[in-house]
C-alpha atoms as one frame of an Amber mdcrd trajectory, in Angstrom:
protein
  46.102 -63.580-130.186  44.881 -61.471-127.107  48.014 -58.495-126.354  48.395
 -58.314-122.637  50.471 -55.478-121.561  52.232 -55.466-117.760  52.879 -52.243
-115.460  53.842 -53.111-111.814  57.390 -52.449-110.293  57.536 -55.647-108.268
  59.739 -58.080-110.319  58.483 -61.348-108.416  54.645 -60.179-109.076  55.917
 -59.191-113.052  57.599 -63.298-113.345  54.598 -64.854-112.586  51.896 -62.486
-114.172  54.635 -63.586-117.291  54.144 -67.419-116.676  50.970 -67.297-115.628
  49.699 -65.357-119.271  52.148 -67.333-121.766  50.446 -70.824-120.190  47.127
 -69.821-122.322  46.844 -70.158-125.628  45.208 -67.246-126.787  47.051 -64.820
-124.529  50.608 -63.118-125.447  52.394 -60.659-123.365  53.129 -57.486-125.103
  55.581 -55.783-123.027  56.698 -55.385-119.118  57.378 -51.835-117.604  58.356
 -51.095-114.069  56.645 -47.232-114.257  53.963 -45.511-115.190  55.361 -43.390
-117.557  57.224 -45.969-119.438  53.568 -48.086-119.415  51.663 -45.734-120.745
  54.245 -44.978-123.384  53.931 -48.779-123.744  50.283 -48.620-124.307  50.603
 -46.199-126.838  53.078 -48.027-129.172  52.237 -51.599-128.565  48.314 -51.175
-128.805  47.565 -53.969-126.128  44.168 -55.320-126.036  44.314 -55.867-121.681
  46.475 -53.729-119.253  47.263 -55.302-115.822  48.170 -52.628-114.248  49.709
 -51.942-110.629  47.864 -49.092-108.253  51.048 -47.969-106.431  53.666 -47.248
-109.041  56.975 -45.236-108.657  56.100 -42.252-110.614  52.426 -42.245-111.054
  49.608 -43.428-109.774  46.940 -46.418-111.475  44.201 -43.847-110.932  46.075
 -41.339-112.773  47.424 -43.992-115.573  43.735 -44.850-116.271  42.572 -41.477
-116.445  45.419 -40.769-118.600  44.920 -43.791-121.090  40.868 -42.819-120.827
  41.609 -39.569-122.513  42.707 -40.915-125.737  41.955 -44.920-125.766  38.569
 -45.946-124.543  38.661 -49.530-126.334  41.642 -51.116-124.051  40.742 -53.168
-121.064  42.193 -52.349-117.869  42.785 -54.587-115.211  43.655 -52.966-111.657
  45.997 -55.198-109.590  46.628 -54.265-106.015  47.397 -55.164-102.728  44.635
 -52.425-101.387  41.178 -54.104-100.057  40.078 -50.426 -98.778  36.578 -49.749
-100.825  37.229 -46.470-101.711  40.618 -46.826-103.709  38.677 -49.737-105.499
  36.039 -47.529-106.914  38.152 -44.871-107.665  40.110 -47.361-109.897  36.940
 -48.254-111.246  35.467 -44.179-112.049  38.751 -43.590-113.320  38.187 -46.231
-116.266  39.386 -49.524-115.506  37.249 -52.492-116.160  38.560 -54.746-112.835
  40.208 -55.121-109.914  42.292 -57.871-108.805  43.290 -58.227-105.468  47.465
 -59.882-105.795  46.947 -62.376-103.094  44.237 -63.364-105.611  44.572 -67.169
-107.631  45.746 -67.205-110.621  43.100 -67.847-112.241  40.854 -64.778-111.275
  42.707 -62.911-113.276  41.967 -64.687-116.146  38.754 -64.401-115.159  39.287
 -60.891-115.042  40.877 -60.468-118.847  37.866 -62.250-120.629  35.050 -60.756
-118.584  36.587 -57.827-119.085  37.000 -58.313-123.035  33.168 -59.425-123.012
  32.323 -55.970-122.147  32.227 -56.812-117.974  33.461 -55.508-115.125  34.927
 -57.756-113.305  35.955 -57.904-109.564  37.510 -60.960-107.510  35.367 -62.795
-104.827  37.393 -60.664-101.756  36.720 -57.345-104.066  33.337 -58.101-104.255
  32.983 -58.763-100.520  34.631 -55.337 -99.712  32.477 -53.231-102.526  29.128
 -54.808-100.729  30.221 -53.743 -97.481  29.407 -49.525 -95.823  31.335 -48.098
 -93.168  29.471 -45.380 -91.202  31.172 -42.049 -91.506  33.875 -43.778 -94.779
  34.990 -41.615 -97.173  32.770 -41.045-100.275  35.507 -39.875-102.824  39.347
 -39.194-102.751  39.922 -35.855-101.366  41.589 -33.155-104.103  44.614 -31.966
-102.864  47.058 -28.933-104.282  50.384 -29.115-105.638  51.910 -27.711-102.427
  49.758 -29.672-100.361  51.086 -32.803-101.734  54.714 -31.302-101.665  54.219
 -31.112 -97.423  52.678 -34.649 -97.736  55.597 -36.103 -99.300  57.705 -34.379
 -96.803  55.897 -35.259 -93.803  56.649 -38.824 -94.625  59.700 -38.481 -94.856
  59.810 -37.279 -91.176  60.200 -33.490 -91.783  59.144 -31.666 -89.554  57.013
 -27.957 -89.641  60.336 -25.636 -89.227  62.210 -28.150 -91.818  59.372 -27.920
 -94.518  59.549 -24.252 -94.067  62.733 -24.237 -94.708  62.384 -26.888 -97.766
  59.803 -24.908 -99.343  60.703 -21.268 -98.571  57.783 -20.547 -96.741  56.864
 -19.834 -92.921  55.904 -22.284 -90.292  52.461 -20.721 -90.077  51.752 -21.458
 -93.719  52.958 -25.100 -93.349  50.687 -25.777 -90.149  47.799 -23.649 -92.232
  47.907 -26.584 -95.053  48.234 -28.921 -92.268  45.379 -28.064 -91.077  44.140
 -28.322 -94.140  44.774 -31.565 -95.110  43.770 -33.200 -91.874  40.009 -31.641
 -92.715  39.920 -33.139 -96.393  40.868 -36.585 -95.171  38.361 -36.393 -92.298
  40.968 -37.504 -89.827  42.464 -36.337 -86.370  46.117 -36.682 -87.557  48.913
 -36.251 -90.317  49.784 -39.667 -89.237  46.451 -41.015 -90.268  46.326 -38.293
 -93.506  50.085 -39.995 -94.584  48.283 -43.799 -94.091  45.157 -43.138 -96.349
  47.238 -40.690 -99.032  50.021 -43.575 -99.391  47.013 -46.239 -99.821  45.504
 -44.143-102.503  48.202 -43.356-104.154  48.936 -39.769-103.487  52.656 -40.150
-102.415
């Protein structure tokens, strides 16, 4: 019996990844977490064979989960499932180590599809997936932009709708300093705007 192991925080999308896997035969599921650090504590005591695994989790990340998991456990089959169709958070997902990606609006059946190509050594991608991978955008990002500790910190806040004097005053440091990593920021992403730096962070993942 194939071990299937579940990590997504949406309980509608966990019920019927549930029914959907117990209807085959060879398929069990494993276990059901809500967070990344309770999945990859999962993964480590239940020894899954396939990990459907949610991008945008709580706590952490799918493209930090896989990377993660990759360190110790190169056997396991990962299967990315996401709402994202933007090209570049699908092959990050893939470089960081997992073995498909799913899009949720996806039948069900492409994602079994997805867990015995994936067993069979493939890498498997759904027909929309494979549509967006074929497809270059002039001037598109090539990789996900590394970003600091503190630059992530003014990310989060920025979100939140904080603005330059209030994350100074968050972080104990001066406004100057805040607009400096600002700055910063909007260069790495390649965009005009913290607005549009907020958009592509949040799709990969980053806050």
């Amino acid at each position: 019996m194939i071990k299937v192991l579940l990590i997504d925080d949406h309980p509608i999308v966990m019920e019927g990844l549930k029914n959907l896997l117990t209807r085959q035969e060879d398929l069990t599921v494993a276990g059901c977490f809500s967070t990344g650090k309770a999945g990859l504590e999962g993964i480590t005591t239940l020894q899954p064979d396939v990990v459907l695994l949610d991008i945008n989790l709580p706590d952490i990340s799918g493209i930090e989960i896989c990377q993660q998991v990759r360190k110790q456990d190169k056997d396991v089959r990962i299967i990315a499932l996401s709402v994202h169709n933007e090209r570049l958070v699908i092959k990050n997902i893939l470089n960081s180590g997992a073995n498909g990606y799913v899009l949720k609006n996806s039948v069900g059946e492409e994602i079994i599809m997805a867990i015995n190509a994936a067993l069979n050594g493939a890498t498997y991608l759904c027909r929309a997936t494979r549509d967006i991978v074929s497809q270059v955008s002039e001037g598109e990002l090539t990789s996900i932009p590394r970003i600091t500790r503190r630059e992530k910190e003014i990310m989060g806040l920025v979100s939140k709708g904080f603005t330059t004097a209030q994350i100074a005053d968050q972080l104990f440091i001066s406004p100057h300093t805040v607009e400096s990593h600002r700055k910063n920021l909007i260069e790495k992403f390649d965009v005009s705007t913290m607005t549009a730096v907020i958009k592509l962070a949040t799709q990969f993942g980053l806050i």
